[in-house]
N, C-alpha and C positions, 0 to 999 in steps of 0.2 A: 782237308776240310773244305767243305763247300759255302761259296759265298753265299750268305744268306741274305741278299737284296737280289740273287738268281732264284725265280721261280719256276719251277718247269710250268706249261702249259698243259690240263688235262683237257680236253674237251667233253662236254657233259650229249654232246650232239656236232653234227656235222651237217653242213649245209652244202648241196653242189651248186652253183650258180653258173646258170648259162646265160653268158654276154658279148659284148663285138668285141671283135680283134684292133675296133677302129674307138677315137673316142666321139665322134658324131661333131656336128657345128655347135651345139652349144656345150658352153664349159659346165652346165648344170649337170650333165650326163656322169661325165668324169665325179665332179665332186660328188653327187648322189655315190656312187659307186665307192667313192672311198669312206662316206660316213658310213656306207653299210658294211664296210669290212671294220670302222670303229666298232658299232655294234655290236657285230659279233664277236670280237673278242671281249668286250664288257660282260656279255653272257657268256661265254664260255665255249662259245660255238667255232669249230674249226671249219676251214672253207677247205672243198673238194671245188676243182675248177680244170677249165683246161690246157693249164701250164704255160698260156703267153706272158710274155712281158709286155706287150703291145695293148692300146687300146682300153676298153673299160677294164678286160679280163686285166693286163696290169697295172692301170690305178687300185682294182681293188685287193690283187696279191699283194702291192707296195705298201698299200692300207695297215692289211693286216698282219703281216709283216714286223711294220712300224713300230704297230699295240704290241707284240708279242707273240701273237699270236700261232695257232696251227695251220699250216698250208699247204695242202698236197692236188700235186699236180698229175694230170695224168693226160700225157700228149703222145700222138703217134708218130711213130718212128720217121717218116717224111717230112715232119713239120719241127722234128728237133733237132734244127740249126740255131746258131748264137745268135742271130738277129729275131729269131723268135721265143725259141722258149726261156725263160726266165732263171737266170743263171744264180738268184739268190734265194731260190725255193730250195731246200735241203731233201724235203721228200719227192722227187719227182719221178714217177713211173714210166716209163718210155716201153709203149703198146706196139704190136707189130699194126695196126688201120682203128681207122674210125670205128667200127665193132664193136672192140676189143674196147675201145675210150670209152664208149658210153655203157657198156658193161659193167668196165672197173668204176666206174664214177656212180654208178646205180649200187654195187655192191658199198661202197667207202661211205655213202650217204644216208642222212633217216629224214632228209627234206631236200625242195629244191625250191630255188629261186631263179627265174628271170627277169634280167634288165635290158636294155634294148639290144637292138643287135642285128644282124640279116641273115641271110637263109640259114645258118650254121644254129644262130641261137635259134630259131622259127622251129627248125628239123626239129628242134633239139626238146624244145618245149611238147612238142606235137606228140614227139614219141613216148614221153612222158605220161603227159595227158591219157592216150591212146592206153597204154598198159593198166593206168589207174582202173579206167574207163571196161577193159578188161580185166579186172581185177588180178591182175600179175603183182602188182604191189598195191599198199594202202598209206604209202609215204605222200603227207601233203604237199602242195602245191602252190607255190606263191608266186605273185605278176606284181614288179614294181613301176608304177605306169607313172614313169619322169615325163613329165610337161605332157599327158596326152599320147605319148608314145602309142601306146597300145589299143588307143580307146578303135579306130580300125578294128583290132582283132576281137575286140569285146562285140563289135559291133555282128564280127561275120559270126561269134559262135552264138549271138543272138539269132540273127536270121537262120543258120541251121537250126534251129530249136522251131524256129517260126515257120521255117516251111516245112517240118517233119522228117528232119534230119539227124537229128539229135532230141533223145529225151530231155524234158523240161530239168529231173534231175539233176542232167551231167554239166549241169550252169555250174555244182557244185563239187566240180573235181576239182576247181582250185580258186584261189579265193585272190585278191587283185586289192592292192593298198597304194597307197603317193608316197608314205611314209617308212622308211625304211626300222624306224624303230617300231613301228605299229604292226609292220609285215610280220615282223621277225617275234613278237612277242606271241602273236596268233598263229606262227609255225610252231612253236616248241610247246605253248599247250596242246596242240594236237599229237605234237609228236610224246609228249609226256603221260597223253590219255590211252597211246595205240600199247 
C-alpha cells in the first residue's frame, strides 16, 4: 500500500533554465535562484537544467529538489565528475558534448529561462533567441534580470534594433521580469496559449 502523504510529481510544463556554475558576489543571486525553483514547483513546473551541483545551477536543483519537485539534468559526458554533476538528481542524462546538451534540453522543455551567468548561460540564451528568431521553435523566453544583471544585454539588443540590426519586432522574442513569480506566470500563459 502506498503512503498516502507520498505524492508523485506530474509536471503540467517544464522549464529549461540556463544559469552559472558560480553563485556570483551577491547572495541575492543564489536566493533569487532558489525562490524560483520554489516557484515552480508550486506550479507544477519541472526544471530541465544542466546537471551541476555548483553555482546558481545548484542552489536551484537543491530548491527544487527540496519542494519535491521534478528535476532532470542533462550534462556532458566531460563534465560528469562528482565534484560537478549533482549526485542527488535521479533523472540525469549524461550526453556524449555540449550538442547533444542543448538538443536534449530543447527537446525536454516547452519554456526557458535565464538567470545570470557567463559565456556558458550568454551561448546559451543567444542560441535560443537565434532559433525563435528563426522560427525553429515558438517556445517563450524569459530573462530574470537579479539586481540589473542584464540591463547590459537589454541595452545591446536595444542598439541592434537602433542601428538596423535587428527588427524592432524581435525586442519580442522574449520577455525580461525582476520577479521570479511574475516571470514564470507570463511563461506558462504563453506556453498554455501555443
Amino acid at each position: 500500500m502506498q503512503d498516502s502523504s507520498f505524492q508523485e510529481f506530474s509536471a503540467v510544463a517544464r522549464v529549461c533554465v540556463f544559469c552559472g556554475s558560480q553563485t556570483g558576489v551577491d547572495p541575492e543571486f543564489a536566493e533569487t535562484a532558489r525562490l524560483l525553483g520554489q516557484e515552480m514547483v508550486s506550479r507544477d513546473v519541472g526544471l530541465v537544467y544542466g546537471g551541476g551541483s555548483i553555482g546558481l545551477m545548484g542552489a536551484l536543483a537543491d530548491s527544487v529538489l527540496e519542494c519535491g519537485g521534478e528535476v532532470i539534468g542533462v550534462i556532458p559526458d566531460g563534465l560528469a565528475v562528482e565534484e560537478v554533476m549533482h549526485q542527488h538528481v535521479v533523472d540525469m542524462r549524461i550526453v556524449p558534448d555540449m550538442h547533444r546538451r542543448k538538443a536534449q534540453m530543447h527537446e525536454l522543455a516547452d519554456a526557458y529561462i535565464a538567470l545570470p551567468g557567463g559565456v556558458g548561460t550568454f551561448e546559451e540564451l543567444f542560441e535560443v533567441l537565434a532559433w525563435r528568431q528563426l522560427k525553429i521553435h515558438a517556445k517563450p523566453i524569459g530573462v530574470l534580470d537579479i539586481r540589473g544583471f542584464f540591463e547590459p544585454f537589454l541595452e545591446t539588443i536595444e542598439r541592434s534594433v537602433v542601428e538596423g540590426f535587428m527588427k524592432p519586432k524581435n525586442r519580442r522574442l522574449f520577455m525580461t521580469e525582476t520577479d521570479p513569480q511574475v516571470l514564470l506566470e507570463r511563461l506558462l500563459e504563453m506556453v498554455a496559449a501555443v
